[in-house]
C-alpha positions in Angstrom: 34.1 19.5 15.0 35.1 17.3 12.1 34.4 18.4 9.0 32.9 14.8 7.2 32.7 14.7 3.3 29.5 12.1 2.6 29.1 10.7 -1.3 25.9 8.8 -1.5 23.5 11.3 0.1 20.9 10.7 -2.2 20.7 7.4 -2.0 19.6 4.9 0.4 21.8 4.4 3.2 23.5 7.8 2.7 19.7 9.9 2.6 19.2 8.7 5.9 23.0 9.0 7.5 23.0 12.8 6.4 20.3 14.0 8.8 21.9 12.1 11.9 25.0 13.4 10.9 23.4 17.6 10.5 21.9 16.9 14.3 25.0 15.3 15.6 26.5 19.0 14.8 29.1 17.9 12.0 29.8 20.2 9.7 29.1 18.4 6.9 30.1 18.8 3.1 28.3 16.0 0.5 29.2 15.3 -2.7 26.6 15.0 -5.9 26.8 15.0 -9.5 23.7 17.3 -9.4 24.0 19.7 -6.5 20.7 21.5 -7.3 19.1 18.0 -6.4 20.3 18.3 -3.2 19.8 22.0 -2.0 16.3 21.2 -0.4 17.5 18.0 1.3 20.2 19.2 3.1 20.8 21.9 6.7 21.3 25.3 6.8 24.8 24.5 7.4 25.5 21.8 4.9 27.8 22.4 1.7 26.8 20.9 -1.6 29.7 20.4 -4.2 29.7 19.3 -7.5 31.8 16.5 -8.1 32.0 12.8 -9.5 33.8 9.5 -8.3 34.2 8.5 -12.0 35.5 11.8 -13.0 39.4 12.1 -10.8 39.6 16.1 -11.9 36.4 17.2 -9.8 37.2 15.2 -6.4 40.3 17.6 -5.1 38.4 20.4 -4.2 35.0 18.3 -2.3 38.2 16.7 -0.6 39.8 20.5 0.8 39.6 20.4 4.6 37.9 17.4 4.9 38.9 14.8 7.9 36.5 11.6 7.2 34.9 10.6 4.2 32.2 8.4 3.8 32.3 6.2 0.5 28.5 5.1 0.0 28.9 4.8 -3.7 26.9 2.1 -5.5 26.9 1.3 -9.3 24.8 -2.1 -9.1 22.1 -0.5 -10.8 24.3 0.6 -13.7 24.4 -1.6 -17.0 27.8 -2.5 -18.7 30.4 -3.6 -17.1 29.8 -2.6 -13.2 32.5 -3.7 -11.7 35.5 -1.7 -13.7 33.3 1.1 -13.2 33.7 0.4 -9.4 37.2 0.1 -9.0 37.9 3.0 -11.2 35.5 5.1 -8.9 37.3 3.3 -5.9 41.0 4.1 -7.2 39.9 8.1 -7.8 38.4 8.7 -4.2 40.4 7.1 -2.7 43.9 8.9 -4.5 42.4 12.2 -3.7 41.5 11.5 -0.2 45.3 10.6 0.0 46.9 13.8 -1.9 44.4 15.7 0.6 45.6 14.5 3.9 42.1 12.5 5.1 42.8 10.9 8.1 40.0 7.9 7.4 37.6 7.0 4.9 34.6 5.1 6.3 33.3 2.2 4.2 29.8 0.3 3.5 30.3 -3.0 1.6 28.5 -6.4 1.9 28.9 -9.9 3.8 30.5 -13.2 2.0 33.6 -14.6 1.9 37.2 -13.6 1.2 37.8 -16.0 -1.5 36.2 -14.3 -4.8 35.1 -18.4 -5.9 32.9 -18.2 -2.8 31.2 -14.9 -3.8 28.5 -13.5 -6.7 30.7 -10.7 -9.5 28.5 -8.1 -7.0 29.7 -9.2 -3.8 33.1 -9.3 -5.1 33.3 -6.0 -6.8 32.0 -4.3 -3.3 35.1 -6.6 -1.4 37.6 -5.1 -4.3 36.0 -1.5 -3.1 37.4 -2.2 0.0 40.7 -3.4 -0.9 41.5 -0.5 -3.0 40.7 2.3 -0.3 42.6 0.1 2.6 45.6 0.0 -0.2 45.4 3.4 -0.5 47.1 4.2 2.4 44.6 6.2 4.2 43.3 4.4 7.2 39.8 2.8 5.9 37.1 1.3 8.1 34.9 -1.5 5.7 31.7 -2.7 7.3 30.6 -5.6 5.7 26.5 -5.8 6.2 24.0 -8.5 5.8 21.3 -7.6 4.0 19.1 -4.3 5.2 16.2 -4.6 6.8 14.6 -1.0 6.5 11.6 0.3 4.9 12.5 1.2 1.7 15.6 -1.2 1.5 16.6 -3.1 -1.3 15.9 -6.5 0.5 12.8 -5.5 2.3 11.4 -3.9 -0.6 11.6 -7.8 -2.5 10.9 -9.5 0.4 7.6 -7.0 0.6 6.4 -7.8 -3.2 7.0 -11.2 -3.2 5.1 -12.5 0.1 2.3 -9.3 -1.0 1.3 -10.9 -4.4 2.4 -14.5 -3.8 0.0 -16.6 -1.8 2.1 -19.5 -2.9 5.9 -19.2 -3.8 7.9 -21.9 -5.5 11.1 -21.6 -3.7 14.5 -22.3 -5.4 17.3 -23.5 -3.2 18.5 -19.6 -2.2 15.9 -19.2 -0.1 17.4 -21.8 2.7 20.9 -19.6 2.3 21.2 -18.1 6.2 21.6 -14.3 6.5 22.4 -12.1 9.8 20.0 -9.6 8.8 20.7 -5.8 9.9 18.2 -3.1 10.8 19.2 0.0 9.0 19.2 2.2 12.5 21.6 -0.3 13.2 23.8 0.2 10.3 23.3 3.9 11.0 24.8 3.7 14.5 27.7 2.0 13.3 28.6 4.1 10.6 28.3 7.1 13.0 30.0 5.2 16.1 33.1 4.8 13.9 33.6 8.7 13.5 34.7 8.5 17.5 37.3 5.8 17.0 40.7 6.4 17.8 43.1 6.7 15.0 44.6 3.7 14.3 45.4 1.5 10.9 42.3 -0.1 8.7 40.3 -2.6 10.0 37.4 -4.9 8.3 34.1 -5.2 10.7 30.9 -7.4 10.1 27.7 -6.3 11.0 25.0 -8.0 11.2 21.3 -8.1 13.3 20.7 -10.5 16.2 19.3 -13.5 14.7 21.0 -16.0 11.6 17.8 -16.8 9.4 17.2 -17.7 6.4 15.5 -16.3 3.8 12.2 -18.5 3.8 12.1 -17.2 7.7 12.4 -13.4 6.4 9.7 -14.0 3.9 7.4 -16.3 6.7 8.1 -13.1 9.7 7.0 -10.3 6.8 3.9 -12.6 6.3 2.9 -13.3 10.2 3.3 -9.4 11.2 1.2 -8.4 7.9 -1.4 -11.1 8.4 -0.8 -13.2 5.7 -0.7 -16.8 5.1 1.5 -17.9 2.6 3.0 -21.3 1.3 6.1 -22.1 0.1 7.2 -24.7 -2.3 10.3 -25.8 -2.5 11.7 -26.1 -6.0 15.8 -26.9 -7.0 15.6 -27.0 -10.3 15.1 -23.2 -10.6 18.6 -21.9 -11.0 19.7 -18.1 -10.3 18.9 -16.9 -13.7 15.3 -18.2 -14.1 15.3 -17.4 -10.2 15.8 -13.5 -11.7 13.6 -14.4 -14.4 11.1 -15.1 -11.9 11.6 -11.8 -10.0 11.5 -10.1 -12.9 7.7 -11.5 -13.7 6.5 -10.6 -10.4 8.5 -7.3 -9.4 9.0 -5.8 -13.0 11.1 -3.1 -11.1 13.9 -5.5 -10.4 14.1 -7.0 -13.9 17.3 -5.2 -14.7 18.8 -6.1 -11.4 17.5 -9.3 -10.5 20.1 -11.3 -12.1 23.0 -9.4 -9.8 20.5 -9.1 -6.9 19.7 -13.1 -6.6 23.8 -13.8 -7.4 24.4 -12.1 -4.3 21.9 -13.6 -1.6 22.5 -17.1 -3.1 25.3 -16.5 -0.6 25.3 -16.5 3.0 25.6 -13.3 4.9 26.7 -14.3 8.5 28.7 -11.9 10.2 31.7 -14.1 11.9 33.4 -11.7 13.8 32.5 -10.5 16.8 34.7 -7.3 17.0 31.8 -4.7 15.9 30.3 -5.2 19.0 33.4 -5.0 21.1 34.1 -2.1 19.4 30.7 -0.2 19.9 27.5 0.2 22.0 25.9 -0.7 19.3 22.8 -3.3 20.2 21.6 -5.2 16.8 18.3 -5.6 17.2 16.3 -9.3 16.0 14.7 -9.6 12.8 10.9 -9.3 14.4 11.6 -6.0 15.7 13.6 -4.9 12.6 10.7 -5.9 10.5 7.8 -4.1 13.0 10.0 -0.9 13.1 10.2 -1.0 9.2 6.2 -1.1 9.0 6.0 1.1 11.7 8.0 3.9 10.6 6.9 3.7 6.8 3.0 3.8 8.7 4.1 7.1 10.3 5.9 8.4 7.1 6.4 7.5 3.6 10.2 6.0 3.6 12.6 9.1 3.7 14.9 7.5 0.9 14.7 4.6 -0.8 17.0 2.1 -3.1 14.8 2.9 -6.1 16.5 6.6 -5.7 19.5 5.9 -7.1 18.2 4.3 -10.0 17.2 7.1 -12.1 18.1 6.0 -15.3 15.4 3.1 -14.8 13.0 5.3 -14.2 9.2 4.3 -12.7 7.2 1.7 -14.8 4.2 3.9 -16.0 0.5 2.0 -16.9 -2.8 2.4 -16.6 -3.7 3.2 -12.7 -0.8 5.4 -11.7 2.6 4.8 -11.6 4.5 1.8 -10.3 7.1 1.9 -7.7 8.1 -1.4 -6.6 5.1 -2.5 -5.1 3.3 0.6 -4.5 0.7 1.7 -6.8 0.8 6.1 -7.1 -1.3 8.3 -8.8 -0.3 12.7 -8.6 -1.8 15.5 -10.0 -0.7 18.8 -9.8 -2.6 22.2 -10.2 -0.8 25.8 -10.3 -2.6 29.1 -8.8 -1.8 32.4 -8.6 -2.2 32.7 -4.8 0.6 32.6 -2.1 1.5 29.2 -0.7 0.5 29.9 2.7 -3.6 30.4 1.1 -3.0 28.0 -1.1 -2.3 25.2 2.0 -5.2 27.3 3.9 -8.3 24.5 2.4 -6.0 21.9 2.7 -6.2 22.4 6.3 -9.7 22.4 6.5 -10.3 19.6 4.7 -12.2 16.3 6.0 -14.9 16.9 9.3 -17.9 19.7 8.7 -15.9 21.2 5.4 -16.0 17.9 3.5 -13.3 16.6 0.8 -14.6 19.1 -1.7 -16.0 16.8 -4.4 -17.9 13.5 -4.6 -19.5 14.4 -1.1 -21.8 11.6 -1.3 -19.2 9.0 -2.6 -17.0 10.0 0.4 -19.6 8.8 2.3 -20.7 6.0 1.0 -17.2 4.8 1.5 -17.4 5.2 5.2 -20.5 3.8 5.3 -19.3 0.5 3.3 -16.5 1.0 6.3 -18.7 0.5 9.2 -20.5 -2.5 7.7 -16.9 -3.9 7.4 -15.9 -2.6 11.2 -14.0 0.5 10.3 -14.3 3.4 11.7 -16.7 5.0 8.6 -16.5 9.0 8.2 -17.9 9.6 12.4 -14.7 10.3 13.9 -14.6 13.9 11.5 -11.7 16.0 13.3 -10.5 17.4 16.3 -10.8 21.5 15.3 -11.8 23.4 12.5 -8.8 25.0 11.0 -5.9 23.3 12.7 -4.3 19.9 12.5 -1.4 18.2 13.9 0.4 15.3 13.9 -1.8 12.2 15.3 -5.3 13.8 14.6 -8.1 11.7 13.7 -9.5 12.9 10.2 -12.5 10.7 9.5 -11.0 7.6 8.4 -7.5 9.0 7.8 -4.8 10.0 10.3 -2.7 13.0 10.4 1.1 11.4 10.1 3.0 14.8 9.3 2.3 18.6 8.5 4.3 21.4 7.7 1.9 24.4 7.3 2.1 26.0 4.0 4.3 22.6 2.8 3.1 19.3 3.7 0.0 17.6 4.5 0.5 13.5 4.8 -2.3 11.4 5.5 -2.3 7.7 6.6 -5.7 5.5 5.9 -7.5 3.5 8.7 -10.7 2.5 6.9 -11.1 -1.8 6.1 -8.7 -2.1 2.7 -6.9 -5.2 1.1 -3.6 -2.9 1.4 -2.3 0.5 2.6 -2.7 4.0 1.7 -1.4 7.3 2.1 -3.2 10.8 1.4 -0.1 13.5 0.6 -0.5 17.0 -0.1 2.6 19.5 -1.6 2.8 23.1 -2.0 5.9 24.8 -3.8 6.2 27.9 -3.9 5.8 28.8 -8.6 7.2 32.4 -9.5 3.3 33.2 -9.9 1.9 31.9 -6.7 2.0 28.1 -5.5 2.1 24.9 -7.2 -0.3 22.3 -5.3 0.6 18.6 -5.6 -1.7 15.9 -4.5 -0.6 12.1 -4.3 -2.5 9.3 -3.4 -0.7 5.9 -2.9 -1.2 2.8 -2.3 0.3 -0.5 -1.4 -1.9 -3.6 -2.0 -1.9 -7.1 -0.7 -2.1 -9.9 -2.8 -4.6 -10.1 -5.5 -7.4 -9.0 -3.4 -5.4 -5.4 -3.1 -4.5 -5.4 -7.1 -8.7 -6.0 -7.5 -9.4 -3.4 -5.1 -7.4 -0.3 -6.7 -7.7 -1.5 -10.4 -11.4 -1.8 -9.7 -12.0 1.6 -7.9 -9.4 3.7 -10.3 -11.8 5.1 -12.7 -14.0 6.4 -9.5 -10.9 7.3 -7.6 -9.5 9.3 -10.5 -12.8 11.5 -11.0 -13.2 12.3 -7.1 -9.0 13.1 -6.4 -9.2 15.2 -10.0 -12.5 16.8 -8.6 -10.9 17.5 -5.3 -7.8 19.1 -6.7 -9.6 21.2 -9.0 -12.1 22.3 -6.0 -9.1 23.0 -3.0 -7.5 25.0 -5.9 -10.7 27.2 -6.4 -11.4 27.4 -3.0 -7.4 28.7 -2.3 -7.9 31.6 -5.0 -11.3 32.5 -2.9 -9.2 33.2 0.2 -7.0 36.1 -1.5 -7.0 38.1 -4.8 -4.2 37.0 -7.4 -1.1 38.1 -6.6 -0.2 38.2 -10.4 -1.9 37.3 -13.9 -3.2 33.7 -14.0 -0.7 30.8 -14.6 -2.5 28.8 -17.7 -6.1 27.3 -17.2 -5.4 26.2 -13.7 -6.5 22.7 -14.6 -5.3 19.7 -13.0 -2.4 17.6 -14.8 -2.5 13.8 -13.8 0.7 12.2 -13.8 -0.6 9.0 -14.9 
């Protein structure tokens, strides 16, 4: 098999192209700047190597052996001047993939035109990307992509706050710019359908989904599949930079990007060339569906990377209720105990049907009774065994969306709320026993959703503390300490 070197894994597009890649039976090596984030994200079989675009003397030996290379590198969220720091990073790979004998490089960039007058300083710096590796001389492959419809996408994730808190949006002139967007399976398939292509010289592809919308028709679909009724109002005098200004007001974690982000989609994004599809099996699917699987998968599972990941140095916006990310609203506490993992998971198991939630019993059901009036389905349904969960299971007025005994516990809610929820529970292994981390998030609609948590936080942060505090007594019941306390054992609260 070819052995693939992938930059980007930890990052949107590149997060989820690594595990497709691992079960396609590549041997695959990826390049990071911090390996040791990387170690539990990648296969048994997967190498990790240190190494940095920006930094030529570290790239020859990630590039030993290696027959494809995918360049998913993406400095937009960097401040300065970005687009130096692109073609620099460009130049480097690109030279060492040369001097080591790579037969292609496999590129990512974005939809617009060829004339750098017709496109935003973002759209044109991702074009020069391009350029550079096809002048290289190593045979490149550059998709160009509308934007990404995906859950946890860049363009999804602003589409998602502003039709969420906006009942009415004034819309600048930008939001009538037509788009072809992309599911990100989509842009998956592609990028892994070009691995079988024959060898041959570099070639440019657009992608794009099934449908040319605009904007306004993104934002109006998001709205009809989430129930919401929205207005628009269409307003030119707002240029791109109060446009950003806006964004920033509304979504505070685009206000360093939202300059560069609203450049960009000012332009349209229409794929017109046909060739990707000649070229591949690969089906684009419409922007209804892309947006339903989006909400779909990110019901079944918090998004398994996200754009916001490769914006560390931005960090999450921190207040009073948890911690803001994008438009979700988290709150985590943590708890150490000096018991094995495997006990410590053991009461999260039982948790929810005869055993209870450990604290605030009778505000737990209070809430399901407040449910029923509403037409939920209250605390009744309790849970299909006593010990044992799996994937699908009622739990009162949660759902089971993923477990991995002695790791993982991820609940979904179905009781009557102005939003969405999730329920997750963590253990990690601590040299003295188990570290147990409980997260509770939530992703409101509209004001009526802001109300709702802001309203409830005081009373949600004493019953999740209690509960924490309780399944961590409860796991040091099951089995004596395996080694001298860790600390007080008290909960610590991120927020």
């Amino acid at each position: 098999m070819k052995r693939i070197l992938l930059t980007g894994a930890t990052g949107y597009i590149g997060g989820r192209l690594l595990p497709e890649l691992e079960q396609s039976g590549y041997r695959v090596r990826c390049l990071a700047r911090q390996p040791e984030r990387m170690q539990e994200r990648v296969g048994e079989h997967t190498e990790v190597v240190a190494a940095d675009v920006l930094v030529e003397s570290t790239l020859p030996p990630a590039m030993e052996g290696i027959d494809t290379a995918y360049y998913l590198v993406h400095s937009m969220g960097d401040a300065g001047e970005f687009e130096e720091k692109e073609r620099r990073a460009a130049r480097n790979f690109a030279d060492a993939a040369r001097r080591a004998g790579v037969s292609r490089i496999i590129y990512l960039g974005g939809l617009g035109g060829d004339s750098d007058d017709e496109l935003s300083p973002h759209l044109a710096s991702r074009q020069d990307v391009g350029r550079i590796m096809r002048a290289s001389g190593v045979p490149t492959i550059e998709f160009r992509a509308s934007i990404i419809i995906g859950s946890g996408s860049l363009s999804f994730e602003m589409v998602r706050a502003l039709v969420n808190k906006l009942p009415v949006m004034l819309t600048p002139r930008w939001v009538k710019t037509p788009a072809q967007p992309i599911a990100v399976e989509d842009v998956i398939r592609y990028l892994l359908a070009a691995l079988d292509l024959p060898a041959g010289d570099s070639d440019v592809l657009d992608i794009g989904g099934a449908d040319t919308v605009t904007y306004g028709e993104i934002m109006r679909e998001y709205a009809r599949q989430r129930g919401l009724k929205r207005f628009f109002v269409p307003v030119p005098v707002l240029t791109p930079r109060l446009s950003s200004l806006w964004l920033g007001l509304v979504t505070p974690v685009y206000a360093r990007i939202g300059r560069k982000l609203i450049d960009s989609i000012r332009h349209p994004t229409v794929a017109d060339d046909r060739r990707a599809r000649e070229l591949f099996e690969v089906r684009p699917l419409g922007l209804a569906e892309a947006i339903r699987r989006a909400l779909d998968n990110e019901s079944r599972e918090l998004a398994s990377t996200r754009w916001s990941d490769t914006l560390s140095s931005a960090g999450p916006i921190k207040g009073w209720g948890g911690v803001r990310f994008g438009s979700r609203l988290v709150d985590s506490g943590t708890v150490e105990v000096d018991v094995s993992p495997e006990r410590a998971f053991a009461p999260i198991e039982r948790i929810g049907g005869t055993t209870g939630w450990y604290y605030g019993t009778w505000l737990w059901n209070l809430r399901g009774f407040i449910d029923l009036l509403f037409g939920g389905v209250g605390m009744r349904r309790g849970r299909n065994h006593p010990t044992e969960l799996h994937p699908g299971d009622a739990l009162d007025f949660w759902r089971v969306r993923d477990i991995r005994r002695g790791r993982l516990l991820r609940l979904s809610a179905e009781m009557k709320l102005p939003g969405r929820a999730w329920l997750q529970f963590e253990v990690d292994p601590t040299p003295r026993g188990a570290r147990i981390r409980q997260t509770t998030i939530f992703e409101p609609i509209g004001l009526g959703g802001l109300a709702y948590w802001y309203g409830i936080y005081p009373v949600h942060s004493l019953v999740f503390s209690g509960m924490l505090r309780e399944i961590a007594r409860a796991a040091r019941a099951t089995e004596p300490s395996v080694t001298a306390p860790a600390g007080n054992g008290r909960p610590q609260h991120a927020s």
